[in-house]
VMD Tcl script that builds the backbone (N, CA, C; Angstrom):
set m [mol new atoms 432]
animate dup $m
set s [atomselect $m all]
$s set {name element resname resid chain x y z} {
  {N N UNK 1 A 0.836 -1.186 0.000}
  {CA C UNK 1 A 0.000 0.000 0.000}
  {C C UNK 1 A 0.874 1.240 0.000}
  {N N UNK 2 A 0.623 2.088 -0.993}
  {CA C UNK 2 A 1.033 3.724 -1.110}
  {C C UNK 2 A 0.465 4.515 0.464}
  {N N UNK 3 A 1.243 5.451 0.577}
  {CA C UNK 3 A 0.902 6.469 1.591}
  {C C UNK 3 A 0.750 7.765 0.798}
  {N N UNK 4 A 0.289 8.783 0.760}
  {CA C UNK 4 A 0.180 9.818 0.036}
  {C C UNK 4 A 0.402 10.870 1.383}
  {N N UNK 5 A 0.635 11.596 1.428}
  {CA C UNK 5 A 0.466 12.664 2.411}
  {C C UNK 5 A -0.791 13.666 1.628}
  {N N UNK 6 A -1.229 14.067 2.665}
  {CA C UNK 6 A -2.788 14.479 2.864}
  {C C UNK 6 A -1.873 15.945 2.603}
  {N N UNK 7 A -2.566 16.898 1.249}
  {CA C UNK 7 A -2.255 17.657 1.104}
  {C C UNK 7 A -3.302 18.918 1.632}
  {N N UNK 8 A -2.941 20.184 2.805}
  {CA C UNK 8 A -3.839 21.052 2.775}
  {C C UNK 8 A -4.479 21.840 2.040}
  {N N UNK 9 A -5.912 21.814 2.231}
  {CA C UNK 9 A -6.862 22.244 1.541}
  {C C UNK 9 A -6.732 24.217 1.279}
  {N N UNK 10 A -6.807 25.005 0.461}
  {CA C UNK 10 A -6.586 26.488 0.876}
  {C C UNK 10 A -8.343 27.023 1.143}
  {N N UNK 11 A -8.395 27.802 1.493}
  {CA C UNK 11 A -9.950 28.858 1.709}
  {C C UNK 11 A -9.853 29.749 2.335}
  {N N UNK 12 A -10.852 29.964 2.800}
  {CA C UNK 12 A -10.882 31.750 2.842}
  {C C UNK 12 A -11.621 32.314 1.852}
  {N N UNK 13 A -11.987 33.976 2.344}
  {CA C UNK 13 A -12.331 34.439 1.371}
  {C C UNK 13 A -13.708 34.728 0.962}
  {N N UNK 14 A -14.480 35.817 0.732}
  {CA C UNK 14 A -15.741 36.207 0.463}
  {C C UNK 14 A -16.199 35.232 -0.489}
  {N N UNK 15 A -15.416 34.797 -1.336}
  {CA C UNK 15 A -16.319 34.626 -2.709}
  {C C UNK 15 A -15.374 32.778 -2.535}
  {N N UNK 16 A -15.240 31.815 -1.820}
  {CA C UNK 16 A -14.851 30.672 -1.184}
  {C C UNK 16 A -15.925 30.218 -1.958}
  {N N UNK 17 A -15.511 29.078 -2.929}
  {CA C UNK 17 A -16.793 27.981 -3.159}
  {C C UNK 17 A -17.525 27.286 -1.940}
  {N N UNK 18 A -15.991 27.129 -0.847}
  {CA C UNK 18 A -16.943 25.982 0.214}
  {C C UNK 18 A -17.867 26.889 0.525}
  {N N UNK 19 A -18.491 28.320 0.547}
  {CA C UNK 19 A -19.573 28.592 1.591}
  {C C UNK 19 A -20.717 28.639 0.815}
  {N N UNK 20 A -20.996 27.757 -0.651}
  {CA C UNK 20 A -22.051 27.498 -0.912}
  {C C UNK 20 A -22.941 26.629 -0.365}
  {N N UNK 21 A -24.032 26.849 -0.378}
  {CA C UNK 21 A -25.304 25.927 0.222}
  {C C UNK 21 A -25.245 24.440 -0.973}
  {N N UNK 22 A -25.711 23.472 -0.102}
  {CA C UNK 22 A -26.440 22.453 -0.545}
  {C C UNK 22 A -27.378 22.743 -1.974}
  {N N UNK 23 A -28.501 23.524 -1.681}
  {CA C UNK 23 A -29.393 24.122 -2.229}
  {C C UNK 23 A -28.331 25.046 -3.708}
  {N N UNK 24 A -27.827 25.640 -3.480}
  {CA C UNK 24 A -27.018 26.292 -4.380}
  {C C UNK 24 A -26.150 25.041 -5.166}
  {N N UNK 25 A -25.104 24.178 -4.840}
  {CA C UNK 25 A -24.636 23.250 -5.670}
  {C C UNK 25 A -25.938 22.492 -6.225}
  {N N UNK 26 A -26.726 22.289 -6.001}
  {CA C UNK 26 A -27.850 21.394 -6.934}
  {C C UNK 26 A -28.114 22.412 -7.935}
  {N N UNK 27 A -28.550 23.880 -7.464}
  {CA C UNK 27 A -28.592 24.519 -8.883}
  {C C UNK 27 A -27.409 24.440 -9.444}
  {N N UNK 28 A -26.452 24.750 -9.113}
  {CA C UNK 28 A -25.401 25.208 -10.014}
  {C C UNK 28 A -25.087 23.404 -11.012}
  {N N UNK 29 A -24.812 21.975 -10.201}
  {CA C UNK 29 A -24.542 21.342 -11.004}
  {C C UNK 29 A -26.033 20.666 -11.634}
  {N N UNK 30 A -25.638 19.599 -12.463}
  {CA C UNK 30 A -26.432 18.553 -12.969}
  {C C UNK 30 A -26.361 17.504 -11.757}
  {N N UNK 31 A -28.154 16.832 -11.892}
  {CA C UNK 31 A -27.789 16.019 -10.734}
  {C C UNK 31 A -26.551 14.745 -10.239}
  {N N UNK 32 A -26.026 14.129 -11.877}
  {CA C UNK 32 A -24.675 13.111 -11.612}
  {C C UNK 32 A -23.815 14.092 -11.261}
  {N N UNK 33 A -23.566 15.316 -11.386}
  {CA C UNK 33 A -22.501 16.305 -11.206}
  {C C UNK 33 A -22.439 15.904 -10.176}
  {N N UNK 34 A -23.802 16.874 -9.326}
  {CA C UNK 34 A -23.960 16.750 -7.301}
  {C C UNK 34 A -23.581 15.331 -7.093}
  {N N UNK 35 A -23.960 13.936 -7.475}
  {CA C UNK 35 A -23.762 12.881 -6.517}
  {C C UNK 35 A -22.630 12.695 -6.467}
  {N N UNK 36 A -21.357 13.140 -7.488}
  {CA C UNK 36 A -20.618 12.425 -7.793}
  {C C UNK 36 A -19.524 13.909 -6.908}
  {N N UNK 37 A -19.832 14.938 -7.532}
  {CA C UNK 37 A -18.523 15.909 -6.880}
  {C C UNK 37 A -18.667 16.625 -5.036}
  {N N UNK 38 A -19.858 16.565 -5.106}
  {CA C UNK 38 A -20.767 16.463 -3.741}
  {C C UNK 38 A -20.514 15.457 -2.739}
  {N N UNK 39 A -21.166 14.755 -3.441}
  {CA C UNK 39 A -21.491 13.679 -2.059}
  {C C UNK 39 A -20.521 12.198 -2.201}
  {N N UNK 40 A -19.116 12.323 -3.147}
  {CA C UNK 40 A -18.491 11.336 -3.414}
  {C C UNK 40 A -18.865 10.034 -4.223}
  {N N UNK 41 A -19.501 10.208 -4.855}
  {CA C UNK 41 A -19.544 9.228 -6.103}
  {C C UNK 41 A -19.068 9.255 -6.701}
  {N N UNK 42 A -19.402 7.615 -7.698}
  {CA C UNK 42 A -18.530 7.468 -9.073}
  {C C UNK 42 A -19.928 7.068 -10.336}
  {N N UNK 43 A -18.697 7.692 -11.210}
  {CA C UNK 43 A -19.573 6.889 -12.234}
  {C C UNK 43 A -19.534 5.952 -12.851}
  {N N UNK 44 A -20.464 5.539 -13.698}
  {CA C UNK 44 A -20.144 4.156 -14.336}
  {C C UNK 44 A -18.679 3.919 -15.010}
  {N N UNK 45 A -17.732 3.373 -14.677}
  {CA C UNK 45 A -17.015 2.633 -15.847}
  {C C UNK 45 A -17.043 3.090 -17.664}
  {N N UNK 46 A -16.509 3.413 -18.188}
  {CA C UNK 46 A -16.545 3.215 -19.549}
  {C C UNK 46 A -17.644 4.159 -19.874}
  {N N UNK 47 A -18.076 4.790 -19.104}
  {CA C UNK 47 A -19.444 5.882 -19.560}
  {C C UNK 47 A -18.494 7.304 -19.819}
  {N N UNK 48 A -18.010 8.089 -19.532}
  {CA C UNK 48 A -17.709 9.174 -19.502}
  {C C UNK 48 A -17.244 10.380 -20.506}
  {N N UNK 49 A -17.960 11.156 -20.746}
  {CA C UNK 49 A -17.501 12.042 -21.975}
  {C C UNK 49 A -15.999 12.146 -21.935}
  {N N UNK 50 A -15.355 12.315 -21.493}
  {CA C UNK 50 A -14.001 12.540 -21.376}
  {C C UNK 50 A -12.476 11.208 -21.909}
  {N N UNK 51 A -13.244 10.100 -21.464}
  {CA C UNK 51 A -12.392 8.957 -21.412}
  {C C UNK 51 A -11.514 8.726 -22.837}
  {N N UNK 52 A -12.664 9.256 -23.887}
  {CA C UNK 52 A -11.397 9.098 -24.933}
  {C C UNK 52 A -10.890 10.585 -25.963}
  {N N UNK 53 A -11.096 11.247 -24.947}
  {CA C UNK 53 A -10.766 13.015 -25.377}
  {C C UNK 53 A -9.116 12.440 -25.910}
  {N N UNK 54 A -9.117 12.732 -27.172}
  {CA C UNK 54 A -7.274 12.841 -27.471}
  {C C UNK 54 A -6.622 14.166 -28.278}
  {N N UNK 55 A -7.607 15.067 -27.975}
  {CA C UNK 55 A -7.195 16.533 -28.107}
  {C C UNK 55 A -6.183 17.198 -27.020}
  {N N UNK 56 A -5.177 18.074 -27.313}
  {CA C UNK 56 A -4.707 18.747 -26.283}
  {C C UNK 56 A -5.452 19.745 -25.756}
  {N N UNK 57 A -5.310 19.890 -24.799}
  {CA C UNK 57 A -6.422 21.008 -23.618}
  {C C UNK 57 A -6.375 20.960 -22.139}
  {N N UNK 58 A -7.183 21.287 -21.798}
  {CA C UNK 58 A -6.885 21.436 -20.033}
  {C C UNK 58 A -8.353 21.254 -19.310}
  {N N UNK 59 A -8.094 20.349 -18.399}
  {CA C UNK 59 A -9.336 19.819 -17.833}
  {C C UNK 59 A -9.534 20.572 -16.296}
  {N N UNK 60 A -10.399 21.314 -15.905}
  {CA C UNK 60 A -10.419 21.899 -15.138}
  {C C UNK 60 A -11.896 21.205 -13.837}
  {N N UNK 61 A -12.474 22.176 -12.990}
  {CA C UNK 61 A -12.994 21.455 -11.928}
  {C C UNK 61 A -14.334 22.026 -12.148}
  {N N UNK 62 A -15.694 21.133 -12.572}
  {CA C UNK 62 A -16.891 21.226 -12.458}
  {C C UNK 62 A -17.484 22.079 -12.284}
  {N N UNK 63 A -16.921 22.530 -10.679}
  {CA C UNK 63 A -17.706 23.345 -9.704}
  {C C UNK 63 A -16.951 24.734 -9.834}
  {N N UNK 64 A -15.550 24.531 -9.822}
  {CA C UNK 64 A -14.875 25.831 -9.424}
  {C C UNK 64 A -14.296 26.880 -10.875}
  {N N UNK 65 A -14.079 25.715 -11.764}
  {CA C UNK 65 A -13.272 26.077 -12.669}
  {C C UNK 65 A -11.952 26.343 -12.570}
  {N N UNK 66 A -11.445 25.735 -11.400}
  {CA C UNK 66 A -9.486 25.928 -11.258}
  {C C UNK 66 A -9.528 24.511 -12.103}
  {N N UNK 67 A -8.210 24.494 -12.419}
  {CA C UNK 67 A -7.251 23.968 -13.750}
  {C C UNK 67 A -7.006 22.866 -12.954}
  {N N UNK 68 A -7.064 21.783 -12.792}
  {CA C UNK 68 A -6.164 20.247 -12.750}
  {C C UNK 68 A -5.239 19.522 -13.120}
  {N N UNK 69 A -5.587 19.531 -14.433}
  {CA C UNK 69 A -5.054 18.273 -15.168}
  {C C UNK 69 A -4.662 19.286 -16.638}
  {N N UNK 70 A -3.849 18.510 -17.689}
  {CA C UNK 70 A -3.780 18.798 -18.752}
  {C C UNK 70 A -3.331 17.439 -19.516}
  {N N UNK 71 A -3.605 17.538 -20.522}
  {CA C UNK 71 A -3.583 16.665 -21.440}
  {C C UNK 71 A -2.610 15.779 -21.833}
  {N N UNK 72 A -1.537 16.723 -21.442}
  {CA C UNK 72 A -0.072 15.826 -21.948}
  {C C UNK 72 A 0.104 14.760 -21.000}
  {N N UNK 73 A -0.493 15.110 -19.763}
  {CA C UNK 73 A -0.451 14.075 -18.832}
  {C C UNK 73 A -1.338 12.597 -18.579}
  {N N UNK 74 A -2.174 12.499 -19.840}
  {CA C UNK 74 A -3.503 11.787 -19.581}
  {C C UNK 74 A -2.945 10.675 -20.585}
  {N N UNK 75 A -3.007 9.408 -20.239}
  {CA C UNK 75 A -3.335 8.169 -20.843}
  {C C UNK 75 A -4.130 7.025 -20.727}
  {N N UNK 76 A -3.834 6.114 -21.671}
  {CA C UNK 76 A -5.031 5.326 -21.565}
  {C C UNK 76 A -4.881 4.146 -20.907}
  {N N UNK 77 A -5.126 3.634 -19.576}
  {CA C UNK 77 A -5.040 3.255 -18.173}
  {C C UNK 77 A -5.647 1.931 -18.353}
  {N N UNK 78 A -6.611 1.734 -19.434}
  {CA C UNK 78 A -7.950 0.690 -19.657}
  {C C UNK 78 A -8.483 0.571 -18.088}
  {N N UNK 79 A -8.999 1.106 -17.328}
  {CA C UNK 79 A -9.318 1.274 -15.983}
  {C C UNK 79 A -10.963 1.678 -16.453}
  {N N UNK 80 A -11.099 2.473 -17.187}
  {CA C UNK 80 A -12.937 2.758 -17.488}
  {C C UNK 80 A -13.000 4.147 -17.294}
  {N N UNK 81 A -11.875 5.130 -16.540}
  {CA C UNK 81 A -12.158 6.812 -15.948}
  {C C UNK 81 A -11.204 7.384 -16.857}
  {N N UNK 82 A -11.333 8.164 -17.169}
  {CA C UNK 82 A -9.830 8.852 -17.670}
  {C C UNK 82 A -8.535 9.222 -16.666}
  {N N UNK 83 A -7.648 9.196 -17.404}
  {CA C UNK 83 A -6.555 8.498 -16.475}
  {C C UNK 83 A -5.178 9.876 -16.886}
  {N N UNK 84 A -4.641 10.063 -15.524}
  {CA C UNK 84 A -3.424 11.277 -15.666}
  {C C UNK 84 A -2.454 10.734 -14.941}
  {N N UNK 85 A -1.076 10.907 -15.550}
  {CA C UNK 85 A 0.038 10.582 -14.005}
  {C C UNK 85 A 0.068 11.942 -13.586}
  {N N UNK 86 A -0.156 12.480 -14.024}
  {CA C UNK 86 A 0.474 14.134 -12.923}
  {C C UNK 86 A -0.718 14.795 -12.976}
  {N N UNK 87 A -1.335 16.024 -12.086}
  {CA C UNK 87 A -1.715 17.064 -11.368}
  {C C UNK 87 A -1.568 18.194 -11.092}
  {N N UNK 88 A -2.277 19.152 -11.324}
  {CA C UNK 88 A -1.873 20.349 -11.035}
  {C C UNK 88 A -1.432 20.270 -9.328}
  {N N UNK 89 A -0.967 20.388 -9.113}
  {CA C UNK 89 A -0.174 20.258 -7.027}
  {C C UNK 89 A -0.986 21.413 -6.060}
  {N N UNK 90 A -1.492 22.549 -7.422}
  {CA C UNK 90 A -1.503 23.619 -6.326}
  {C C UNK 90 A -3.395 23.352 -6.408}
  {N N UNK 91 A -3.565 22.521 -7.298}
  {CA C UNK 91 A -5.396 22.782 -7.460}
  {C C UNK 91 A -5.484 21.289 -6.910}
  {N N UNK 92 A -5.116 20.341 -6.930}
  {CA C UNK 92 A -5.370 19.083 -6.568}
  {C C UNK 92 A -5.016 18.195 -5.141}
  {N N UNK 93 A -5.986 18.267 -4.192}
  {CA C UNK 93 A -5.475 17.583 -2.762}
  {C C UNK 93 A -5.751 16.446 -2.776}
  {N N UNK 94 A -5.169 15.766 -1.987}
  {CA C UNK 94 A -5.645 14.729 -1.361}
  {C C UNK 94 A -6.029 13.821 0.444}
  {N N UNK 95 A -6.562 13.186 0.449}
  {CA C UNK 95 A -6.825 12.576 1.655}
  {C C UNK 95 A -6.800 10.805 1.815}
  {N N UNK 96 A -7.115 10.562 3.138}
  {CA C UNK 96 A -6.866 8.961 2.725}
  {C C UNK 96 A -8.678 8.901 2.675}
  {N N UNK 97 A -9.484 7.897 2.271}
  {CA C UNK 97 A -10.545 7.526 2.253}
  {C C UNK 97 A -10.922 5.705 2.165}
  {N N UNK 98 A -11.373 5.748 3.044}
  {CA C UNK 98 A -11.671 4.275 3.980}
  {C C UNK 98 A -13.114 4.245 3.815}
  {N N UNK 99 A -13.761 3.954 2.970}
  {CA C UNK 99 A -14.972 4.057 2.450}
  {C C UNK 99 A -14.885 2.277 1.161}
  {N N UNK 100 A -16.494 1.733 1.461}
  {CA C UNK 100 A -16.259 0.548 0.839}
  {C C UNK 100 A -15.028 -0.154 1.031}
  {N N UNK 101 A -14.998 -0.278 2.635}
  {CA C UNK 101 A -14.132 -1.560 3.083}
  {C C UNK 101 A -12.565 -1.918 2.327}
  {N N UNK 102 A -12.175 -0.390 2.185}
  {CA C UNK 102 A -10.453 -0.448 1.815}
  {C C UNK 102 A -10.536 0.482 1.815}
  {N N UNK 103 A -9.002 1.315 1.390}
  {CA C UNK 103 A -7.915 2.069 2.123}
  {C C UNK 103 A -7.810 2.925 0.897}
  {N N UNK 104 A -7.902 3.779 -0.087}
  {CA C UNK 104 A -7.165 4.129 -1.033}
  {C C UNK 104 A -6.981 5.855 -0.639}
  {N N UNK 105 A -6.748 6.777 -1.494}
  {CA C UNK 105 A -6.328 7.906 -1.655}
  {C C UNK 105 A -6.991 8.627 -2.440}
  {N N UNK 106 A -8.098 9.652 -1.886}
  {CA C UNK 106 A -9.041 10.347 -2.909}
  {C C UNK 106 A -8.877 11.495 -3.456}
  {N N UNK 107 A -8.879 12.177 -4.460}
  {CA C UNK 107 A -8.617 13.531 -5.009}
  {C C UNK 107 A -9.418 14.615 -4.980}
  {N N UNK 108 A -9.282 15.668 -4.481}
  {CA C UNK 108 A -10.090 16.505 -4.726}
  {C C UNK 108 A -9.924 17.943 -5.084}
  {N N UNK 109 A -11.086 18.912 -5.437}
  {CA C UNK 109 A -10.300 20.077 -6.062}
  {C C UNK 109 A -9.980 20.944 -4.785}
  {N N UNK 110 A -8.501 21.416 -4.399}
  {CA C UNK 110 A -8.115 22.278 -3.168}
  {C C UNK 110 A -8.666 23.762 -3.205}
  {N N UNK 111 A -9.580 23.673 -4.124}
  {CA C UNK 111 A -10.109 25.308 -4.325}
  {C C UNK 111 A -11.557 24.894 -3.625}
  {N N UNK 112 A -12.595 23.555 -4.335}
  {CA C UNK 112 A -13.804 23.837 -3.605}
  {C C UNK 112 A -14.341 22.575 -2.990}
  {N N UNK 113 A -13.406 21.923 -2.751}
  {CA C UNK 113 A -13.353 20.396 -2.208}
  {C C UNK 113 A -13.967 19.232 -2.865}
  {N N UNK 114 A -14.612 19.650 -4.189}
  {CA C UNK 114 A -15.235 18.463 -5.250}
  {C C UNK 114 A -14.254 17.169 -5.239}
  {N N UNK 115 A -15.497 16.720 -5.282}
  {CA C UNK 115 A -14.492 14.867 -5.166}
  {C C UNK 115 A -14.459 14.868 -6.862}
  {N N UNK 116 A -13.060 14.565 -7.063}
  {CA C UNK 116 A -12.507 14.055 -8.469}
  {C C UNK 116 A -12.689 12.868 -8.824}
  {N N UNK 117 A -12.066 11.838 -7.582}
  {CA C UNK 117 A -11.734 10.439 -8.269}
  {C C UNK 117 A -10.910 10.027 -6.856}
  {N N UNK 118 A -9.909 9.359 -7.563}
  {CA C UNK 118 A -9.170 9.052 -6.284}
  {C C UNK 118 A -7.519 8.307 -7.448}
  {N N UNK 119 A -6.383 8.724 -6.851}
  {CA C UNK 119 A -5.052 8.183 -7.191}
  {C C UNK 119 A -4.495 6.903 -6.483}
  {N N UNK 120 A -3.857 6.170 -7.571}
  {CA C UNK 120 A -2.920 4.983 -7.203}
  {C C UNK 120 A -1.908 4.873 -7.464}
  {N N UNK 121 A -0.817 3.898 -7.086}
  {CA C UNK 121 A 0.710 4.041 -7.449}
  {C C UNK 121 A 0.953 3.165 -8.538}
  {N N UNK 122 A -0.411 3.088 -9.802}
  {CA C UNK 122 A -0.249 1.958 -10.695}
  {C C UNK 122 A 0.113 2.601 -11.767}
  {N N UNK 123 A 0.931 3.831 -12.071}
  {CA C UNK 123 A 0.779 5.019 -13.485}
  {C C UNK 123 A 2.181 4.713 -13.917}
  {N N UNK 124 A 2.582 5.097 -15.101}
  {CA C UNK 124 A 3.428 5.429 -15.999}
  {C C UNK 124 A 4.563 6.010 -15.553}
  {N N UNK 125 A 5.604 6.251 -15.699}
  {CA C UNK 125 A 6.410 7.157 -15.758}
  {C C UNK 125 A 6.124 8.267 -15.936}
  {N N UNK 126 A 7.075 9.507 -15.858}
  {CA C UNK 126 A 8.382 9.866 -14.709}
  {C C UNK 126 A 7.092 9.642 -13.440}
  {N N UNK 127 A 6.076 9.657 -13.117}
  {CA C UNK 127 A 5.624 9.983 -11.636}
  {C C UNK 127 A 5.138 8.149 -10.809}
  {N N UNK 128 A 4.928 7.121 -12.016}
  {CA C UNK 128 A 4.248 6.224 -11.026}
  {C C UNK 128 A 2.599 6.384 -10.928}
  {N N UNK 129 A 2.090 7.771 -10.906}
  {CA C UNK 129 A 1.100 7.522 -10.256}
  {C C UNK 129 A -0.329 7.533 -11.266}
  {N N UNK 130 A -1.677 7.132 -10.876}
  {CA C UNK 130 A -2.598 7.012 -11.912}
  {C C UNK 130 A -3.617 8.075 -11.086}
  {N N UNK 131 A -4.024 8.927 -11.513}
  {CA C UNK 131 A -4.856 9.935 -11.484}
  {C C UNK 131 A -6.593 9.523 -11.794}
  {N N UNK 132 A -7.321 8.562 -11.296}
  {CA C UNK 132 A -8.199 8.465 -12.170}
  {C C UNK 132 A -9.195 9.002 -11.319}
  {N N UNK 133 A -10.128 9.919 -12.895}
  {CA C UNK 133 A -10.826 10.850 -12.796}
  {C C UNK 133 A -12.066 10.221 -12.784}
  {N N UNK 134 A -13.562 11.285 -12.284}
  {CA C UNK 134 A -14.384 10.886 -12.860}
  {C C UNK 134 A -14.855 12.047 -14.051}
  {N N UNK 135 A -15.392 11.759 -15.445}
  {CA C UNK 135 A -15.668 12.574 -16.037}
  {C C UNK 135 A -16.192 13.808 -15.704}
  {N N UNK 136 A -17.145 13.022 -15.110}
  {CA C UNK 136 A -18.686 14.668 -14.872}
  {C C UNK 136 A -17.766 15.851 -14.029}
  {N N UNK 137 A -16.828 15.430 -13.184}
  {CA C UNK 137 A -16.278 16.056 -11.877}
  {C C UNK 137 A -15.312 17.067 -12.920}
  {N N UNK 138 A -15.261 17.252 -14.252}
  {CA C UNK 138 A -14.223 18.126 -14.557}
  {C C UNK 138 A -14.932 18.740 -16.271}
  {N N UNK 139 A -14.695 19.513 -16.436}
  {CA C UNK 139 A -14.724 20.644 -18.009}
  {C C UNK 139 A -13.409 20.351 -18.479}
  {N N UNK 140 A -13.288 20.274 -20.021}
  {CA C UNK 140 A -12.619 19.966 -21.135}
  {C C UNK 140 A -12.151 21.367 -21.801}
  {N N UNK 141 A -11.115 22.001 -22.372}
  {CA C UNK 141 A -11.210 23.034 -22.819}
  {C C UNK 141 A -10.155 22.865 -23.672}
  {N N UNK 142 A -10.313 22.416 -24.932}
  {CA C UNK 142 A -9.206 22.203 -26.099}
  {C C UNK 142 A -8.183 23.397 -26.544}
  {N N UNK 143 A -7.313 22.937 -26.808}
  {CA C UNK 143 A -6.536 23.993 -26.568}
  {C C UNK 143 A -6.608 24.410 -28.374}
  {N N UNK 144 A -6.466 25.538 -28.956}
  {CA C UNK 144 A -6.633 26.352 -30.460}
  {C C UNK 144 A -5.399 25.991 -31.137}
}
mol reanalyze $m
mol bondsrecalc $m
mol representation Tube
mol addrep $m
């Protein structure tokens, strides 16, 4: 088993995503959005708009719109989520999560705490690590 160190979350701030209401994230997302960046869900396997994006661009966060991921970093994992070895460091935290009776390492955005996905130490080179996303939890923005 990987250890990750639990990276701190930043906030603060008048205009802080965390001090939206319940009531407010249901408007603002779609309802798979809310179950999944909300309340920690996943989605199906092999469903996801994103999984076979092979454009360059930058995948950013649902809720907040800070930057994550980019493209150069994303491969194809055959896992079912779309798959990154690297992370933006300064938009992407993590924690341990002990949920469904094991241990792994969950991702989330350090701007408004949306659950991403969760990372493993099963990835590619230079980093090792696998980033896997869930689609809905992120925006696509191809690069011109």
């Amino acid at each position: 088993m990987i250890t990750f160190v639990a990276k701190r979350r930043k906030g603060g701030g008048v205009s802080d995503p965390r001090d939206k209401t319940e009531a407010q994230w249901r408007e603002l997302l779609t309802p798979e959005q809310y179950r999944v960046t909300r309340l920690k869900g996943t989605e199906a396997p092999f469903t996801g708009e994103h999984l076979h994006e092979k454009r360059a661009g930058r995948y950013s966060c649902v809720c907040c719109g800070a930057e994550l991921f980019v493209s150069s970093s994303k491969f194809d994992s055959g896992c079912g989520w779309p798959s990154f070895y690297a992370a933006n460091e300064e938009a992407v935290a993590t924690e341990e999560d002990r949920s469904l009776f094991m241990v792994r390492t969950e991702i989330l955005c350090s701007k408004c705490d949306a659950h991403l996905g969760h990372v493993f130490p099963d990835g590619p080179k230079p980093t090792g690590l696998r980033y896997c996303v869930n689609s809905v939890s992120v925006t696509f923005e191809a690069e011109e």
